[in-house]
C-alpha positions as CSV (number, residue, x, y, z in Angstrom):
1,X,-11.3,-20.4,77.7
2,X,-8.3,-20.6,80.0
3,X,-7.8,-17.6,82.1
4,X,-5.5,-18.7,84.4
5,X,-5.7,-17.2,87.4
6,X,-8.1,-14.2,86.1
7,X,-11.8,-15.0,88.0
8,X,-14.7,-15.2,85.2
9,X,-18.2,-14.4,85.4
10,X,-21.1,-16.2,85.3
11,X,-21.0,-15.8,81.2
12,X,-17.5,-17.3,81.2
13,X,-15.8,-14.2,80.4
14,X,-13.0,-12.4,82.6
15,X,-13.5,-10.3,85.9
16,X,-11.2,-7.7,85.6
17,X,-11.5,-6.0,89.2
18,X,-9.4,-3.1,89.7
19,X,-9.2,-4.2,93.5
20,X,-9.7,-7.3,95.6
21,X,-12.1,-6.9,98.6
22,X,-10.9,-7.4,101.7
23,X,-11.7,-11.2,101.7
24,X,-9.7,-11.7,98.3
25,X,-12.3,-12.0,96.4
26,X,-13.0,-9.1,93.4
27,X,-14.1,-5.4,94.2
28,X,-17.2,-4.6,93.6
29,X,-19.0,-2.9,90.5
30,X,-20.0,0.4,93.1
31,X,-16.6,0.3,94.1
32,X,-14.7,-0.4,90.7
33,X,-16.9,2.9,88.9
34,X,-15.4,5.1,92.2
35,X,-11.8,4.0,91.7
36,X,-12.2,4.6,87.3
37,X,-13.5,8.4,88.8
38,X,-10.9,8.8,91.0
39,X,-8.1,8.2,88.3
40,X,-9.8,10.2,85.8
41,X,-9.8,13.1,87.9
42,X,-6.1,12.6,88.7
43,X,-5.0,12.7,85.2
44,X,-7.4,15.8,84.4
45,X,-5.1,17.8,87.3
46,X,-2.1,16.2,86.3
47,X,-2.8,17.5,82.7
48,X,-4.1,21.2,83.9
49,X,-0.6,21.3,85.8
50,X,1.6,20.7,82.9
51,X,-0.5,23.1,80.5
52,X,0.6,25.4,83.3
53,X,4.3,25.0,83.3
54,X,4.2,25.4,79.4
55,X,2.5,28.6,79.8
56,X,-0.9,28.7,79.7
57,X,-0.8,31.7,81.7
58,X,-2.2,35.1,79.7
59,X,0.3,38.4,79.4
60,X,3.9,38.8,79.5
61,X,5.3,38.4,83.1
62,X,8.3,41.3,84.0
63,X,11.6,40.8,82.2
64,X,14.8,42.3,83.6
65,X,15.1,45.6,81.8
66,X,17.8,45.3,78.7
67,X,16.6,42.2,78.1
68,X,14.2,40.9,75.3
69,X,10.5,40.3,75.7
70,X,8.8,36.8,75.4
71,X,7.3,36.4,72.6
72,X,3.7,38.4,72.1
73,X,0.4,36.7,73.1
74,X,-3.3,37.4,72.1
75,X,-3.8,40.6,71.6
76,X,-7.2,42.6,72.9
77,X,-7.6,44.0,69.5
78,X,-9.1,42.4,66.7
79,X,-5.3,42.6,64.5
80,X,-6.9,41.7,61.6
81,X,-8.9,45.0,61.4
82,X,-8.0,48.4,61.8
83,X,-8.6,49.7,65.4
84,X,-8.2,52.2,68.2
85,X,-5.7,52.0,70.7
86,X,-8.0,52.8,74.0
87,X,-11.0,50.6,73.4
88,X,-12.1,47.1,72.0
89,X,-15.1,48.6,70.2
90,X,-14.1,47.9,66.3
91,X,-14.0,51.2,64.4
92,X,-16.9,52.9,63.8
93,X,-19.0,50.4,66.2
94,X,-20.3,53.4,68.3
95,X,-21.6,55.5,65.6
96,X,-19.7,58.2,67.5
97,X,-15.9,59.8,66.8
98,X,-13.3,57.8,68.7
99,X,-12.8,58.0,71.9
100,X,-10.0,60.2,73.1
101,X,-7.3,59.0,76.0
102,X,-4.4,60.3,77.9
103,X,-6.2,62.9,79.3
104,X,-5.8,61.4,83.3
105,X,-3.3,59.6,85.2
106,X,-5.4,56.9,86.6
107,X,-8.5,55.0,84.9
108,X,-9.7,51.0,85.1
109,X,-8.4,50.9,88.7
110,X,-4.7,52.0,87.5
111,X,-2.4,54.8,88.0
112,X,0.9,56.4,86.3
113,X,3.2,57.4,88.1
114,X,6.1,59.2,86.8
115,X,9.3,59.3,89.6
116,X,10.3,62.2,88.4
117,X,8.5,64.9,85.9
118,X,11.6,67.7,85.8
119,X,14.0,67.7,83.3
120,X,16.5,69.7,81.9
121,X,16.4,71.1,78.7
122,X,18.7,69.5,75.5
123,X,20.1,66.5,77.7
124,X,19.2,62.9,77.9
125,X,17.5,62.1,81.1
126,X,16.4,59.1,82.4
127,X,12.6,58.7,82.8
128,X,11.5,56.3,85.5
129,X,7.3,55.5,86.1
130,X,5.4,52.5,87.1
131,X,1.7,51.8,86.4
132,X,0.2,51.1,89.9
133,X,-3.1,48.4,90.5
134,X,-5.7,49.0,92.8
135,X,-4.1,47.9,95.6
136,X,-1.4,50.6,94.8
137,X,1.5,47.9,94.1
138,X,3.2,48.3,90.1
139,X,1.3,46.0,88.2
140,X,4.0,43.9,86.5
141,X,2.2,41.5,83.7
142,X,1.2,43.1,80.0
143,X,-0.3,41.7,77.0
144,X,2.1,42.3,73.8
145,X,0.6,45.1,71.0
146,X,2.1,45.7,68.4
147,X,5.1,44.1,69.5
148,X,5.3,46.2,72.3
149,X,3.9,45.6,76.2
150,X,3.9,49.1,75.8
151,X,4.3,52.4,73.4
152,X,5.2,55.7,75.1
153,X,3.8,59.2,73.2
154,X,5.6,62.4,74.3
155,X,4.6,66.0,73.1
156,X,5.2,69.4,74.2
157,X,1.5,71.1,74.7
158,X,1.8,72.7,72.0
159,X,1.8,69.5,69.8
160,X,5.5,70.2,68.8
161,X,8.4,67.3,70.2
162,X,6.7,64.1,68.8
163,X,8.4,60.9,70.1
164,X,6.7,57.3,69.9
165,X,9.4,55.4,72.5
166,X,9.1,52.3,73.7
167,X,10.2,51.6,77.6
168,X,11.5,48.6,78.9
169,X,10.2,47.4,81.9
170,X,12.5,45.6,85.1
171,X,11.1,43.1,87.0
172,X,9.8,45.2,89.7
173,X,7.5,46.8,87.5
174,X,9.3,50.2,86.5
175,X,9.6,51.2,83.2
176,X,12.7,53.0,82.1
177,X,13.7,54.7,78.9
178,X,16.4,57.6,77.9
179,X,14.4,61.0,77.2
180,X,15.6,64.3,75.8
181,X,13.7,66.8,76.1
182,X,14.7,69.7,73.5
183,X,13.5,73.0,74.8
184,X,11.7,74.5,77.6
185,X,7.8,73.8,77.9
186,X,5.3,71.6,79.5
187,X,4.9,68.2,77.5
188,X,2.4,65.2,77.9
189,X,4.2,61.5,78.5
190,X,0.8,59.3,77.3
191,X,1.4,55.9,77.7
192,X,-0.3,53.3,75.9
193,X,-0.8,50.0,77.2
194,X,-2.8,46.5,78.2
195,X,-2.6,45.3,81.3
196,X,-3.0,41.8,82.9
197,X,-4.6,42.1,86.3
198,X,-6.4,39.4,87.8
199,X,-6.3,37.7,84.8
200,X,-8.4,40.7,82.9
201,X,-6.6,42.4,80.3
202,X,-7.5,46.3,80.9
203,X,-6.6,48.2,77.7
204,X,-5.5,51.9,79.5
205,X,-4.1,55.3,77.7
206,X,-2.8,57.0,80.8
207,X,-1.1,60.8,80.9
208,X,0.9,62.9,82.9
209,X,2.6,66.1,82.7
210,X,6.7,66.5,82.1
211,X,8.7,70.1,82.6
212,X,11.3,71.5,81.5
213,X,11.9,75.0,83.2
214,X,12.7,77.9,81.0
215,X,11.2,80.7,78.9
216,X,8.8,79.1,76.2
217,X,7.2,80.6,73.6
218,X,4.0,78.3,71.9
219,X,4.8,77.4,68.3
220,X,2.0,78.4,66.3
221,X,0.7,75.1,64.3
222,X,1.4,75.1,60.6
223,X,-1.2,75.4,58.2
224,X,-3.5,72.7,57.4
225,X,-2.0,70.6,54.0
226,X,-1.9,67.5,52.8
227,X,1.8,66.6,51.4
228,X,4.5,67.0,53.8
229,X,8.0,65.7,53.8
230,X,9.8,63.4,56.7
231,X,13.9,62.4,55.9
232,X,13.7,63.1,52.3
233,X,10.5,61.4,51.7
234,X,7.2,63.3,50.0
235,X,4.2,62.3,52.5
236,X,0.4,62.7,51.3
237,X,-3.0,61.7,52.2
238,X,-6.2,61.6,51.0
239,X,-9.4,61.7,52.8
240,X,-11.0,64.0,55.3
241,X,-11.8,63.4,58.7
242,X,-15.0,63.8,60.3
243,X,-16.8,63.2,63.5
244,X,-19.9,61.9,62.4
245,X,-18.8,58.9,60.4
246,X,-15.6,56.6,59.8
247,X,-13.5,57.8,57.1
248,X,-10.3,55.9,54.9
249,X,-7.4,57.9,55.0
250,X,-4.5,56.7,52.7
251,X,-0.6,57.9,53.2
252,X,1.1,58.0,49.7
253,X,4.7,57.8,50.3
254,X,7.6,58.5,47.2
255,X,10.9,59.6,47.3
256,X,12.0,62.9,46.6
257,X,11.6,62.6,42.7
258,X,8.2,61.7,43.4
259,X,8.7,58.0,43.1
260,X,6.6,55.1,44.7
261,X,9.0,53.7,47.5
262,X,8.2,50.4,49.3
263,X,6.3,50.7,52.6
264,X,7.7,48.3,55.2
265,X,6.1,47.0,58.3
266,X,6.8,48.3,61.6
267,X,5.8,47.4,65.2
268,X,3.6,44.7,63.4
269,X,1.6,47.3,61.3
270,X,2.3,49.2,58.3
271,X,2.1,52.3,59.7
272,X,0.8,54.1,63.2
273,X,-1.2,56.9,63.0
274,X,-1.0,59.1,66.2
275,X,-3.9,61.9,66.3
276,X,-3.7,64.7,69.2
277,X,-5.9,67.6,69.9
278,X,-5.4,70.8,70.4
279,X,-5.8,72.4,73.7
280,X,-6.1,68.8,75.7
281,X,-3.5,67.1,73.9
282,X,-6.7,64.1,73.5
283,X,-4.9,60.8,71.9
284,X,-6.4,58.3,69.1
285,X,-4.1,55.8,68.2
286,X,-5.3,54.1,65.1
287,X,-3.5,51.0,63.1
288,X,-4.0,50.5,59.5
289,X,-5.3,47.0,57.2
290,X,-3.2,44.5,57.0
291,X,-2.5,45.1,53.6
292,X,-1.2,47.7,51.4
293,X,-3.8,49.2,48.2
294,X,-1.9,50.0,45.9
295,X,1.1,51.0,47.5
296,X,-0.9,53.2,50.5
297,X,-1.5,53.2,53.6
298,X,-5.1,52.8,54.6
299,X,-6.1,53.7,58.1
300,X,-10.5,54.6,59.1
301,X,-10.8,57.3,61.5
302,X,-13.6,59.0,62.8
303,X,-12.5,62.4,64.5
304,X,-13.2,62.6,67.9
305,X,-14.7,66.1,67.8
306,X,-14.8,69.2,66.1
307,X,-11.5,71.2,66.3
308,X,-8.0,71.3,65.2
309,X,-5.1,68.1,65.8
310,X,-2.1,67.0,64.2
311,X,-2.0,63.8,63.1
312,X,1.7,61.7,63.1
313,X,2.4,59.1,60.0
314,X,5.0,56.1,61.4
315,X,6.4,54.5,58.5
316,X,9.1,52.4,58.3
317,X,11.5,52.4,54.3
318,X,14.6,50.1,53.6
319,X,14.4,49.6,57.6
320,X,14.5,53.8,59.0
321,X,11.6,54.5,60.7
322,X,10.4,58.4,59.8
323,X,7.3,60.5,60.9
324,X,5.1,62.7,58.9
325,X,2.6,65.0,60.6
326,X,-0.1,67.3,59.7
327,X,-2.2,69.6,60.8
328,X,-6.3,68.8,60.6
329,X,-9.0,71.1,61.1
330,X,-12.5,69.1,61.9
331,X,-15.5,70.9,61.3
């Protein structure tokens, strides 16, 4: 066979050296392996860079504050399930009642820390914190939940004032979001949140105190029921919580007539289901199934401990979000 100018091999066939030696004559078959390696492991960087500048990274990096979030990555939660905002364990994993947060500023190496916990009563005030790493500096890269980096809880002590906010973060780490306060009292900010640090996602609840001076006066709880109303809506349940188990508890929501009404998603969920003790104000924060039966809302819960809470229903109808809340007594 012609080959022209291509060297052949003792077989006749083609020598396709990748270089020529020195002496013009065909590299050898050591050397021809080492330069096939060599390439190889250039396209295997070259490929690991550009996975990089299409984001391969994990989290959402800091957006200027106004602006939209990127869009949400892998959660830390199993979304398909029903969970527990303050732990990976699937419900009812630890045989135990969930496992409270809130109750300290700093835990997994990280710190709130509000820049300013006085407020006055009745006006909107701007709240200001940042959640500081270990090395003290505002950690500034979040994993998206429930299509939020990160869900805000705020409650006077004496679980009246319920507000789920959601802050938005600048790029230098602070979080910022307009707060009113109503009336005088001590309240618990309890922020919610995963963090990206190191390249470890650290799911945190973290609390701090808020104050608003004045005389205050404790609102003694209402009694424990189970239908409520929330904007013109009737709000039930069914089930009972205890602390031994995991139990269902469904959220029937009608209108005022008493007629089924259509239960919307919201935040990626249909429903949150915020659950605070009384005394220290201890946080479960529990997401339902993905998918209604037969009209309702159906959350697991195992109660943390004996005692009394109020539990908070977040529902979303014909695009207004409303809150129903109860008061539970665990035995």
């Amino acid at each position: 066979m012609d080959t022209g100018d291509v060297p052949e091999d003792d077989t006749g066939a083609p020598r396709l050296g990748l270089v020529g030696g020195g002496d013009g004559s065909s590299a050898t078959p050591g050397f021809r392996f080492a330069a096939i390696g060599a390439l190889l492991i250039v396209v295997l960087f070259a490929g690991y860079g550009l996975g990089r500048l299409n984001g391969g990274t994990a989290g959402t990096t800091a957006t200027p504050a106004g602006t939209q979030q990127p869009t949400p990555t892998a959660s830390a939660f199993d979304e398909s399930q029903p969970h527990t905002h303050g732990t990976t364990a699937p419900i009812g994993a630890t045989g135990q009642g969930a496992a409270v947060g809130g109750l300290s500023l700093s835990g997994n190496g990280l710190t709130l820390t509000p820049l300013v916990t006085t407020f006055q009563g009745g006006r909107p005030q701007r709240l200001d914190f940042t959640i500081n790493g270990p090395g003290g500096a505002p950690v500034t890269t979040y994993a998206v939940v429930h299509d939020k980096p990160l869900h805000l809880i705020v409650i006077r002590r004496d679980l009246t004032g319920f507000q789920h906010l959601h802050p938005v973060m600048a790029a230098d780490g602070t979080w910022s979001v307009d707060l009113t306060l109503a009336e005088p009292g001590v309240y618990r900010m309890i922020a919610d949140f995963t963090a990206v640090v190191g390249g470890e996602r650290l799911v945190s609840t973290l609390g701090s105190d808020l104050t608003v001076a004045g005389s205050y006066t404790p609102v003694t709880l209402p009694d424990p029921a189970r239908a409520t109303t929330a904007d013109g809506h009737q709000v039930g349940y069914e089930g009972t919580p205890v602390t031994e188990s995991t139990q269902p508890l469904l959220m029937t929501v009608t209108d005022a007539a008493g007629r089924p009404v259509t239960v919307e998603p919201y935040l990626g969920a249909f429903g949150h289901l915020v659950v605070l003790r009384q005394g220290d104000l201890g946080y479960v924060h529990v997401h339902p199934e993905t998918g209604l039966v037969d009209g309702k809302v159906k959350f697991w819960l195992a109660a943390p401990s004996p005692g009394t809470y109020r539990m908070f229903f977040d529902f979303q109808v014909a695009g207004k979000v409303s809150t129903a809340a109860w008061t539970v007594v665990v035995s």
